[in-house]
PDB file of the backbone (N, CA, C, O) and the ligand in Angstrom, with CONECT records:
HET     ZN  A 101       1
ATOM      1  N   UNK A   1      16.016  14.758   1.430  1.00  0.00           N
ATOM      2  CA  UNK A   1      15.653  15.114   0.049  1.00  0.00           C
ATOM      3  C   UNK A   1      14.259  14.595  -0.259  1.00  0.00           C
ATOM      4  O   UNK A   1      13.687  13.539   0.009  1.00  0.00           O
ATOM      5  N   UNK A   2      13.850  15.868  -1.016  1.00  0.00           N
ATOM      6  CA  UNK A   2      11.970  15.351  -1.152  1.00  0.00           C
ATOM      7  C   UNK A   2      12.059  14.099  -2.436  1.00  0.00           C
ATOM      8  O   UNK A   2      13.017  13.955  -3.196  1.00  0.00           O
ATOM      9  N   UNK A   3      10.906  13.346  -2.430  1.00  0.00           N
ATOM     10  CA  UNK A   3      11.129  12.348  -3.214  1.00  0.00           C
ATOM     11  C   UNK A   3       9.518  12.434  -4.137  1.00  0.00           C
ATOM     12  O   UNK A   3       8.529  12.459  -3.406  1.00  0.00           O
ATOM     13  N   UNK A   4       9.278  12.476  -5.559  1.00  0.00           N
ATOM     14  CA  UNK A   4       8.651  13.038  -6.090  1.00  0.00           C
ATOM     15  C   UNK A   4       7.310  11.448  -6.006  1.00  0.00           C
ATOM     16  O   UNK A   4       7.352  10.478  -6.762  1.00  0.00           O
ATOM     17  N   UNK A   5       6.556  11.611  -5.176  1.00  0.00           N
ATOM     18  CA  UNK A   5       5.381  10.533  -5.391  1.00  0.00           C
ATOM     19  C   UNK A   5       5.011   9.832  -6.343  1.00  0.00           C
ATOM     20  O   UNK A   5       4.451   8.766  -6.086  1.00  0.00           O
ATOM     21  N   UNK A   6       5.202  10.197  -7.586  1.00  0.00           N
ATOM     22  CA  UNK A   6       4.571   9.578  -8.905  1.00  0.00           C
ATOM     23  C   UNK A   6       6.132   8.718  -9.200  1.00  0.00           C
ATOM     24  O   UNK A   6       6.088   7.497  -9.047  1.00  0.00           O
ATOM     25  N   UNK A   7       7.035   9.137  -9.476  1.00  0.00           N
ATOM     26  CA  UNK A   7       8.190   8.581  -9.858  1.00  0.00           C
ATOM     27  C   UNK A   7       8.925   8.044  -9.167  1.00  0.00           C
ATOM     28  O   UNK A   7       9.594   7.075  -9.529  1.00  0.00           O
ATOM     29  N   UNK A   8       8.973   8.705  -7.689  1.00  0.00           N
ATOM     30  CA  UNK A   8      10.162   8.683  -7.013  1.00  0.00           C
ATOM     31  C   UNK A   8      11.430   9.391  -7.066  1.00  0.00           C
ATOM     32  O   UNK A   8      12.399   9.221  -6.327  1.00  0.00           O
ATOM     33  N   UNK A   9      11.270  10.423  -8.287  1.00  0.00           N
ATOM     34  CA  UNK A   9      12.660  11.135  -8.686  1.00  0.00           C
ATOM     35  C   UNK A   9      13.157  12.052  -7.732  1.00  0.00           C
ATOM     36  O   UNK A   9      12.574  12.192  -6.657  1.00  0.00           O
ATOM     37  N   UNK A  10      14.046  12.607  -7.980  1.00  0.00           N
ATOM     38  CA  UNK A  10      14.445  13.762  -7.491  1.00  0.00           C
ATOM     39  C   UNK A  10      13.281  14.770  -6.990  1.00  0.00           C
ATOM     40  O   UNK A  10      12.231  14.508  -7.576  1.00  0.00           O
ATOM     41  N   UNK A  11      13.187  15.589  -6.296  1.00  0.00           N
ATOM     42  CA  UNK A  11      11.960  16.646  -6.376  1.00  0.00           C
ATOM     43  C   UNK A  11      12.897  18.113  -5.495  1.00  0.00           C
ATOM     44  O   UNK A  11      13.372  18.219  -4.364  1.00  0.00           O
ATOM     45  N   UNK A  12      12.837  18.932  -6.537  1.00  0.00           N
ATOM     46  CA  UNK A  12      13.835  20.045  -6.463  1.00  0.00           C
ATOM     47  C   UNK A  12      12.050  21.553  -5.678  1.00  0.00           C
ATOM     48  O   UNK A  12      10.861  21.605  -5.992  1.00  0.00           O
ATOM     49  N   UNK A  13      12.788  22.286  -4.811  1.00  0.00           N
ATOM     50  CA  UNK A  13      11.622  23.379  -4.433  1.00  0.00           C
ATOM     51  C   UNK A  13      12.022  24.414  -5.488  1.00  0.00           C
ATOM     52  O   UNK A  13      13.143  24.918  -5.555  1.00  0.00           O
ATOM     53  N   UNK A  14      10.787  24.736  -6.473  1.00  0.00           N
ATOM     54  CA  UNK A  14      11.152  26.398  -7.213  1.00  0.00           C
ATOM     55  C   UNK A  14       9.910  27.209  -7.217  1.00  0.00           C
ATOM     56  O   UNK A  14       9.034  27.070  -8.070  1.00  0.00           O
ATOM     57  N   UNK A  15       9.850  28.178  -6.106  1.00  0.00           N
ATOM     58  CA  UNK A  15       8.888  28.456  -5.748  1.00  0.00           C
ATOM     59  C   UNK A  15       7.932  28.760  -6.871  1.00  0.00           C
ATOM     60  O   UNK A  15       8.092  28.598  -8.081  1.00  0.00           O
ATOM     61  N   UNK A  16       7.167  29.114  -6.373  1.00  0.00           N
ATOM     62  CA  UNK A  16       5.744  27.974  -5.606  1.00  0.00           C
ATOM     63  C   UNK A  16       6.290  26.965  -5.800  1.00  0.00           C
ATOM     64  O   UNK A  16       7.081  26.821  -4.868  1.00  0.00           O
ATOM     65  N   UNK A  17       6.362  26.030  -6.565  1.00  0.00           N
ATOM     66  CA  UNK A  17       6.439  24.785  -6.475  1.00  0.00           C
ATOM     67  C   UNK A  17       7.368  23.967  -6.134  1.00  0.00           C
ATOM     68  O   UNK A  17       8.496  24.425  -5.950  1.00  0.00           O
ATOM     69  N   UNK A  18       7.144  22.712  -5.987  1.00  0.00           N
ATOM     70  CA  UNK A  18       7.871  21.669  -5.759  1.00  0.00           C
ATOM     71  C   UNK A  18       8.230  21.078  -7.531  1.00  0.00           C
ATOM     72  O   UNK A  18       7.147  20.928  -8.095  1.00  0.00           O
ATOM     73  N   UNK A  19       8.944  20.869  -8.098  1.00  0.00           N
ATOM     74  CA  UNK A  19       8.852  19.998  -9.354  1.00  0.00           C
ATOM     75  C   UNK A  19       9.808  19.176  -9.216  1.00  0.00           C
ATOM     76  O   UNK A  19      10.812  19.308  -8.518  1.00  0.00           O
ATOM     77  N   UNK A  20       9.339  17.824 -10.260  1.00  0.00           N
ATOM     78  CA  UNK A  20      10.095  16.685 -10.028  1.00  0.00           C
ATOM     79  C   UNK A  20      11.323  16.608 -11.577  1.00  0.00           C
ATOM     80  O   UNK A  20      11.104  16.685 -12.786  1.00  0.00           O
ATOM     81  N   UNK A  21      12.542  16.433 -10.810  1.00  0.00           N
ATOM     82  CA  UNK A  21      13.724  16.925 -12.202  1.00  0.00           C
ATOM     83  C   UNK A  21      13.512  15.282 -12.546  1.00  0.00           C
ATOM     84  O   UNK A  21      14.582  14.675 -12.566  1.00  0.00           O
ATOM     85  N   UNK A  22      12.438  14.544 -12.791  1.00  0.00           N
ATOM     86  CA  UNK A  22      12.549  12.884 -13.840  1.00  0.00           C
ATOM     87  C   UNK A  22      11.527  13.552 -14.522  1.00  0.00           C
ATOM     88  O   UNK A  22      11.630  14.148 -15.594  1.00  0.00           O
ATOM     89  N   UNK A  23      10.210  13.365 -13.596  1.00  0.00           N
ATOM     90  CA  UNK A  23       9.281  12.976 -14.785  1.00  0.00           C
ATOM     91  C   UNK A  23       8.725  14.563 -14.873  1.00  0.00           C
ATOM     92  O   UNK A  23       7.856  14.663 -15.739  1.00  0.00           O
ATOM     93  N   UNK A  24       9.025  15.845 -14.170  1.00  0.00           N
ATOM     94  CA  UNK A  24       8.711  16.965 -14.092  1.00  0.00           C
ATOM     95  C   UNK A  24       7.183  17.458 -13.711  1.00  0.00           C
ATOM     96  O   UNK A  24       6.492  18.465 -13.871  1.00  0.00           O
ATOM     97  N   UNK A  25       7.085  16.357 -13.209  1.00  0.00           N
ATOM     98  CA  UNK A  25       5.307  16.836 -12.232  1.00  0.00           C
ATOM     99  C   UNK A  25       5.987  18.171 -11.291  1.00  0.00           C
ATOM    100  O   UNK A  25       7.152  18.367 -10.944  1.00  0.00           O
ATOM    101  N   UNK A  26       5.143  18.713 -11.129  1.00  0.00           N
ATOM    102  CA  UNK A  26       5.153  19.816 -10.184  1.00  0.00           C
ATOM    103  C   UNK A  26       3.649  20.165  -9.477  1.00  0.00           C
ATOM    104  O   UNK A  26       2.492  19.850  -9.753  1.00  0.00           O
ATOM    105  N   UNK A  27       4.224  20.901  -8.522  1.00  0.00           N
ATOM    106  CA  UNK A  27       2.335  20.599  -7.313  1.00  0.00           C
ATOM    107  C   UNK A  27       3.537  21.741  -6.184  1.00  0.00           C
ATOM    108  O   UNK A  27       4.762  21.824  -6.089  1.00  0.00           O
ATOM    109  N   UNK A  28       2.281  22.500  -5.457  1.00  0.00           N
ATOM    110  CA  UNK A  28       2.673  23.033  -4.162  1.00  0.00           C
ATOM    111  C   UNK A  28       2.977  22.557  -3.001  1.00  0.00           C
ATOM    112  O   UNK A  28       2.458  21.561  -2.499  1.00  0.00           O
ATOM    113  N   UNK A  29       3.646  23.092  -2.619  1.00  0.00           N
ATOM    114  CA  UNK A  29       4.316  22.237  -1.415  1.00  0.00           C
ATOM    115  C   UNK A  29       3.569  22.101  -0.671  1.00  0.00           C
ATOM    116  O   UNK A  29       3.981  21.047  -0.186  1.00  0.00           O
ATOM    117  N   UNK A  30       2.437  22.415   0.044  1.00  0.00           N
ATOM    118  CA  UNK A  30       1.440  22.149   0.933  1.00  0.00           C
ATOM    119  C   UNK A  30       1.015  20.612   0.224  1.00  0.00           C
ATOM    120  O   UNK A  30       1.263  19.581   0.850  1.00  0.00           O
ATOM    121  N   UNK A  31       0.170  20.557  -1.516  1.00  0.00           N
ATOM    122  CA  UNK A  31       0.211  19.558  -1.915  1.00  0.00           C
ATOM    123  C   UNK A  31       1.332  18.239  -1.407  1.00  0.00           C
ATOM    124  O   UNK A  31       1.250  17.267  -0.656  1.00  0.00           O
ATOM    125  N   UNK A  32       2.132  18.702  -2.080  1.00  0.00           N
ATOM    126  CA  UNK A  32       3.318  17.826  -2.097  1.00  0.00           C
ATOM    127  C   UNK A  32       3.441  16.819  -0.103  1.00  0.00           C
ATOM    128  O   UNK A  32       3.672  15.618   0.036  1.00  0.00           O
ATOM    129  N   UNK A  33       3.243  17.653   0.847  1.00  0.00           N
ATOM    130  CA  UNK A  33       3.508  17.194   1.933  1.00  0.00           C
ATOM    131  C   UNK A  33       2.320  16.258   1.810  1.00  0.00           C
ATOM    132  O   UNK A  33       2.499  15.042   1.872  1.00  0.00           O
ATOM    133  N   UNK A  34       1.145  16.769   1.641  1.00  0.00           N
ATOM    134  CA  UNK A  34       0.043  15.803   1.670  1.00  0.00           C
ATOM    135  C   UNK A  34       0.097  14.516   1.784  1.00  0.00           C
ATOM    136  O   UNK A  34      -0.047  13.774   2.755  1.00  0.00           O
ATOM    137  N   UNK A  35       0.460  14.207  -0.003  1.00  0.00           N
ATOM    138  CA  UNK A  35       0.563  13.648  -0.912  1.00  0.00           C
ATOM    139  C   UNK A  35       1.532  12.487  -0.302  1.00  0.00           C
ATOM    140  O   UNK A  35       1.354  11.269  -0.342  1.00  0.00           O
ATOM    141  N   UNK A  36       2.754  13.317   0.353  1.00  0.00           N
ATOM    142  CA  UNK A  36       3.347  12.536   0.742  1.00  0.00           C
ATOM    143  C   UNK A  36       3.263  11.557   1.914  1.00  0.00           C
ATOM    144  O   UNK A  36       3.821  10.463   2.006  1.00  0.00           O
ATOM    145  N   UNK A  37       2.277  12.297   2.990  1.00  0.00           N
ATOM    146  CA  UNK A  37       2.038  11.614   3.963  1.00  0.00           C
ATOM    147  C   UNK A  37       0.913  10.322   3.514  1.00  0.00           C
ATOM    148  O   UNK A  37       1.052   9.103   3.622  1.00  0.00           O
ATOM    149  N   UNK A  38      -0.130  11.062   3.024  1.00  0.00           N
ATOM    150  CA  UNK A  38      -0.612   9.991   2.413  1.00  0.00           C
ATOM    151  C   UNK A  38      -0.069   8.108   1.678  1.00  0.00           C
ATOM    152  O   UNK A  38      -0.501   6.992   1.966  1.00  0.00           O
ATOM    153  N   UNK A  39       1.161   8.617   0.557  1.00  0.00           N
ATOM    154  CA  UNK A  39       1.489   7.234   0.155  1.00  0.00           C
ATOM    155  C   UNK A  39       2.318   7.308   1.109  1.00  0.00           C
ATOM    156  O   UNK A  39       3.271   7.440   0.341  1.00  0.00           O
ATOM    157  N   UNK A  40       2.810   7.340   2.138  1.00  0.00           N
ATOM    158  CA  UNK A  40       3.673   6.660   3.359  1.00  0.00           C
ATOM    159  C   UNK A  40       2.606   5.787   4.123  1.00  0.00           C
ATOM    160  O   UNK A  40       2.878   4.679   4.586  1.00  0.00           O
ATOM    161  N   UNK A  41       0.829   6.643   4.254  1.00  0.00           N
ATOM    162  CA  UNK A  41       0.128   5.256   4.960  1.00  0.00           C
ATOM    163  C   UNK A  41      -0.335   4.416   4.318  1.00  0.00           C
ATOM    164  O   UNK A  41      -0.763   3.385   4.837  1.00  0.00           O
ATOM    165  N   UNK A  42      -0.366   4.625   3.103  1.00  0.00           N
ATOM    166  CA  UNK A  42      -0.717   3.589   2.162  1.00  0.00           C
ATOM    167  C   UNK A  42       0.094   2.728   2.011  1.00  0.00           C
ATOM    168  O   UNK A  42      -0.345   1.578   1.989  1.00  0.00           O
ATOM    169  N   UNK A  43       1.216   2.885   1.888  1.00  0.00           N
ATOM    170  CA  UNK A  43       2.466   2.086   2.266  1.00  0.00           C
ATOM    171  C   UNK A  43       2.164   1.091   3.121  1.00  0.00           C
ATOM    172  O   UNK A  43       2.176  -0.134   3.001  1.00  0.00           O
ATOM    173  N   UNK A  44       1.823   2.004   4.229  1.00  0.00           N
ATOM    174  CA  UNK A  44       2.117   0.924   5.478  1.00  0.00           C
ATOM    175  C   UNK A  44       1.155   0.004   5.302  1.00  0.00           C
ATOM    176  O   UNK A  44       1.272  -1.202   5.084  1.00  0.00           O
ATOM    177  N   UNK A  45      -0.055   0.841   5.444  1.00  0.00           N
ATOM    178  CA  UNK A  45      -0.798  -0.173   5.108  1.00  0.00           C
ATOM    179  C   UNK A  45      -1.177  -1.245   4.201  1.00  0.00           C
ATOM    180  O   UNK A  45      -2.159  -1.909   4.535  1.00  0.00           O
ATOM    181  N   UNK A  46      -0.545  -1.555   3.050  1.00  0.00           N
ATOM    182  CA  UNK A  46      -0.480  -2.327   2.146  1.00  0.00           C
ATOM    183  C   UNK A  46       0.463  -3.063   2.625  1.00  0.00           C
ATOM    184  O   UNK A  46       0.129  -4.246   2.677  1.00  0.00           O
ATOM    185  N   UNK A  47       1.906  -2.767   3.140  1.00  0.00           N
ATOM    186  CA  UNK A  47       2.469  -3.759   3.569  1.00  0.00           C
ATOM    187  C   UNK A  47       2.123  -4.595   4.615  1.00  0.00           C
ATOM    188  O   UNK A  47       2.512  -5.762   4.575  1.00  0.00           O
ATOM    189  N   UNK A  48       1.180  -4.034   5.935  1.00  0.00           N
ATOM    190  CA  UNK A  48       0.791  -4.450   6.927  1.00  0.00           C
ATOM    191  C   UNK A  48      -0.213  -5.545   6.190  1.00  0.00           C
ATOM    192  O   UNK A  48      -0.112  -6.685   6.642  1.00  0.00           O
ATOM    193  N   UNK A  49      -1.227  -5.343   5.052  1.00  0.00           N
ATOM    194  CA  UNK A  49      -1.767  -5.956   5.162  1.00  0.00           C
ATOM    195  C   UNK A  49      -2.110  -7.328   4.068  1.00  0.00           C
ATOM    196  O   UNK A  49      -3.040  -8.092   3.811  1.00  0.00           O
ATOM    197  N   UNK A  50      -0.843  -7.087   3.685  1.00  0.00           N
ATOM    198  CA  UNK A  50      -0.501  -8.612   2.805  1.00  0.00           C
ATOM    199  C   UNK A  50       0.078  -9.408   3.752  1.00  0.00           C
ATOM    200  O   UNK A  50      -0.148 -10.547   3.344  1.00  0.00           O
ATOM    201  N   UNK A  51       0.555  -9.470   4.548  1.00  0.00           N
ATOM    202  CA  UNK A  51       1.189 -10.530   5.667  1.00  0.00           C
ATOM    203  C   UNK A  51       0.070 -10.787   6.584  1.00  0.00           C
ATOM    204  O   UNK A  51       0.004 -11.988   6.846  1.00  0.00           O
ATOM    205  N   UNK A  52      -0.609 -10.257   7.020  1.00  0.00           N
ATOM    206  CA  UNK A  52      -1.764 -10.268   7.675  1.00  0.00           C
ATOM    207  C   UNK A  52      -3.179 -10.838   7.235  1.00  0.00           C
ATOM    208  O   UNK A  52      -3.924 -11.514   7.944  1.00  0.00           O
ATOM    209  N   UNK A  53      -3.457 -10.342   5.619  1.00  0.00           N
ATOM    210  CA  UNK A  53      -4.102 -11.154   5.016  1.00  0.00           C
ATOM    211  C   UNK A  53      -4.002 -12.558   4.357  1.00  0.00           C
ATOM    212  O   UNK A  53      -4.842 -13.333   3.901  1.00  0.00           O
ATOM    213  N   UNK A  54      -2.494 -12.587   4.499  1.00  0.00           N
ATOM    214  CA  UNK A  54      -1.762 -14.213   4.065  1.00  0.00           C
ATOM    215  C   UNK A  54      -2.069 -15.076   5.137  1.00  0.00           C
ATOM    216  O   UNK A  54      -2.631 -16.162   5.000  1.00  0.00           O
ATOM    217  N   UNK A  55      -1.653 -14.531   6.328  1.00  0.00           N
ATOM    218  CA  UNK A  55      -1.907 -15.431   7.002  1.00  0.00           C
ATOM    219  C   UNK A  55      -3.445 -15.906   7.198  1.00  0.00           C
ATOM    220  O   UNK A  55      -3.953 -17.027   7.221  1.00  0.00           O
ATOM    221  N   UNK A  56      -3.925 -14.740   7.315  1.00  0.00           N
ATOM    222  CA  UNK A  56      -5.946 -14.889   7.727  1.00  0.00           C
ATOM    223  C   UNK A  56      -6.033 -15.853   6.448  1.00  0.00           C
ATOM    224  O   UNK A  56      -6.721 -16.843   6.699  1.00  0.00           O
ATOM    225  N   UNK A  57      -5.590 -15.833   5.318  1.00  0.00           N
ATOM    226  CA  UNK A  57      -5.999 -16.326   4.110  1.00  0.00           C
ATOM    227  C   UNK A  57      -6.168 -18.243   4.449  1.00  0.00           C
ATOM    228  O   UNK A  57      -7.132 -18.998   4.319  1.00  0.00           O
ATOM    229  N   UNK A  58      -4.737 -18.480   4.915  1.00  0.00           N
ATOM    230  CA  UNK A  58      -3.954 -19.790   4.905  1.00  0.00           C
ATOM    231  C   UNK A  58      -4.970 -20.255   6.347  1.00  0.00           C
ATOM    232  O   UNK A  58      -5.112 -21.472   6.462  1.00  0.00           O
ATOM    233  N   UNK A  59      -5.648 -19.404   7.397  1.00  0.00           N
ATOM    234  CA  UNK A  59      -6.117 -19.843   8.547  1.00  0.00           C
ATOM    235  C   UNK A  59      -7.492 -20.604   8.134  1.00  0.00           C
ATOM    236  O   UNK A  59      -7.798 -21.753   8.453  1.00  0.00           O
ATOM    237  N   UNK A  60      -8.401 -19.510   7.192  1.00  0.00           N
ATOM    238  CA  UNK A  60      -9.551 -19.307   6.058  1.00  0.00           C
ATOM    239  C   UNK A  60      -9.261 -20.919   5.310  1.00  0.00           C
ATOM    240  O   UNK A  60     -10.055 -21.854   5.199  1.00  0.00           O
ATOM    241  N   UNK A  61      -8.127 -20.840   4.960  1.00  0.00           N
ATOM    242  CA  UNK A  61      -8.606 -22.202   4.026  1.00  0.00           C
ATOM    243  C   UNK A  61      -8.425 -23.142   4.267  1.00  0.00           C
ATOM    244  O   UNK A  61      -8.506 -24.008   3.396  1.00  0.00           O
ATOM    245  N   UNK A  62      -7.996 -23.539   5.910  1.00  0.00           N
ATOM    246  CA  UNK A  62      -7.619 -25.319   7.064  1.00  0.00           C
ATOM    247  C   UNK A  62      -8.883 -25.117   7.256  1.00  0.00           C
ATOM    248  O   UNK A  62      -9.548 -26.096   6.918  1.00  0.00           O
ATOM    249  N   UNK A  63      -9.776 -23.840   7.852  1.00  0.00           N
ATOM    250  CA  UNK A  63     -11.154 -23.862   8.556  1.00  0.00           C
ATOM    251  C   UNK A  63     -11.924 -24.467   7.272  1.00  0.00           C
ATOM    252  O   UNK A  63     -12.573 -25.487   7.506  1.00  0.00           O
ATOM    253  N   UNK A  64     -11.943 -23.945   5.856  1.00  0.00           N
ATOM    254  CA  UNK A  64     -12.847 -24.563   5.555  1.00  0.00           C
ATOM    255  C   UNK A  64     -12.721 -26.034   5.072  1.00  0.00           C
ATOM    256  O   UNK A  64     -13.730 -26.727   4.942  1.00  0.00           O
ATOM    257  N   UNK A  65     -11.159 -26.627   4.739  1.00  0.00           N
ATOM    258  CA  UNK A  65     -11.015 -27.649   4.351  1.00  0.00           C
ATOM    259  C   UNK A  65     -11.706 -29.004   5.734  1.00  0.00           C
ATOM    260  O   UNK A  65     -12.356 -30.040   5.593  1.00  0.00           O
ATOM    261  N   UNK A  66     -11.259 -28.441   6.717  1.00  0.00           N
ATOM    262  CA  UNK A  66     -11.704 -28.804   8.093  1.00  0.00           C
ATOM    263  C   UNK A  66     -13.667 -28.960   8.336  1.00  0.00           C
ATOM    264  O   UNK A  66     -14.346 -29.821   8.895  1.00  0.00           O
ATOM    265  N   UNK A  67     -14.017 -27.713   7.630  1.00  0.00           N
ATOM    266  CA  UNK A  67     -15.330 -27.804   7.956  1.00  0.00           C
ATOM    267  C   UNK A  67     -15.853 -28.996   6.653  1.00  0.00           C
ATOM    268  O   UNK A  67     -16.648 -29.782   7.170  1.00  0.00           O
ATOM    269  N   UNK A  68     -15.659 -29.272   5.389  1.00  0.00           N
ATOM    270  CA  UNK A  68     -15.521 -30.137   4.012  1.00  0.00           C
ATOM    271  C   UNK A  68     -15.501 -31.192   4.415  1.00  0.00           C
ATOM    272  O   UNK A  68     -16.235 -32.068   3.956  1.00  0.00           O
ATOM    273  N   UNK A  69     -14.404 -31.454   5.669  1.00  0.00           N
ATOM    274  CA  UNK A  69     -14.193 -32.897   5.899  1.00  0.00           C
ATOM    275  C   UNK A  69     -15.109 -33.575   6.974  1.00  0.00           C
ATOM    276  O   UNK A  69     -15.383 -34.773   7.043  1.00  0.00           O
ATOM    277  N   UNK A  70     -15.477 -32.679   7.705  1.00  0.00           N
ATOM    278  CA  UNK A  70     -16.348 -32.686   9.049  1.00  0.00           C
ATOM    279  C   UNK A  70     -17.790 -33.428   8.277  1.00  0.00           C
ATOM    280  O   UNK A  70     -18.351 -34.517   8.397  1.00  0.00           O
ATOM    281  N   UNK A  71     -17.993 -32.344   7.543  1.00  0.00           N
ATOM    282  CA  UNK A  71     -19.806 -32.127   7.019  1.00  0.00           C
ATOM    283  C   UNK A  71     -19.555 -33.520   6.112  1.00  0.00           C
ATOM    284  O   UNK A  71     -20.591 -34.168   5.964  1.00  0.00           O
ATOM    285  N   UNK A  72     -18.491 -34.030   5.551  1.00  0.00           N
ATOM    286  CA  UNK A  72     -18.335 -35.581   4.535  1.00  0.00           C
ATOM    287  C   UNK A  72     -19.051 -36.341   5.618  1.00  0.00           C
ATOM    288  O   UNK A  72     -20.147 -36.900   5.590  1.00  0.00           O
ATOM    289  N   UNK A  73     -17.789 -36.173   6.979  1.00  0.00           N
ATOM    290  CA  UNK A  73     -17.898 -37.189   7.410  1.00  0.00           C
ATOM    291  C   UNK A  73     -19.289 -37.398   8.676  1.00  0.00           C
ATOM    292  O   UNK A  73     -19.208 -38.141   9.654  1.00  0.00           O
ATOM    293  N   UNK A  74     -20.668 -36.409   8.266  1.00  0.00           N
ATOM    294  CA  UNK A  74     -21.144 -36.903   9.036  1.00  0.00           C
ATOM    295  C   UNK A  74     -22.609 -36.841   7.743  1.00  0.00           C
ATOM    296  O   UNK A  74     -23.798 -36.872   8.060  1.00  0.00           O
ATOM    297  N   UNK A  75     -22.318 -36.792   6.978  1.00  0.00           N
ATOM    298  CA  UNK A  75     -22.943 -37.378   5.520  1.00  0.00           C
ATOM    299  C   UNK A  75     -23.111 -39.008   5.882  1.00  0.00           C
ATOM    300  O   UNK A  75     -24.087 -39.755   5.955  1.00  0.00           O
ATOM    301  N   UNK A  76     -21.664 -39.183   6.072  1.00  0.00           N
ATOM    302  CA  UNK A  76     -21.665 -40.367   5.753  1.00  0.00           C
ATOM    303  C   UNK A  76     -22.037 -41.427   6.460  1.00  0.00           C
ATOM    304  O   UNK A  76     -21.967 -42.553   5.968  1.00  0.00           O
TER     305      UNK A  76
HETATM  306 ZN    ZN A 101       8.406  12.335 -10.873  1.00  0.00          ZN2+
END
């Protein structure tokens, strides 16, 4: 079952179109596949890249606390 991109609702085919029985967007089905492939890589990729950027994040901030303590300690 097609799943309507903006809402997620229902999404019923009446030709031409695709329309969505929640929020009643409607778009052509050529659209509609697009659309859909599209937020599936956006998907992924947003999920791929909060775990990925968490970690780079948490790596990012020992290196610089590391480099803070280094550069003190030859201040000193
Ligand atoms: Zn909808």
């Amino acid at each position: 079952m097609a799943r309507c991109p903006d809402c997620g609702g229902e999404v019923k085919y009446k030709a031409p179109f695709m329309v969505c029985m929640d929020c009643g967007l409607s778009f052509r089905r050529d659209e509609f596949e697009k659309m859909e492939k599209k937020i599936k890589q956006e998907l992924k990729t947003a999920v791929g890249l909060s775990e990925e950027e968490k970690q780079r994040e948490d790596r990012e901030k020992k290196r610089s606390y590391y480099r803070w303590l280094m550069k003190r300690e030859d201040e000193d």
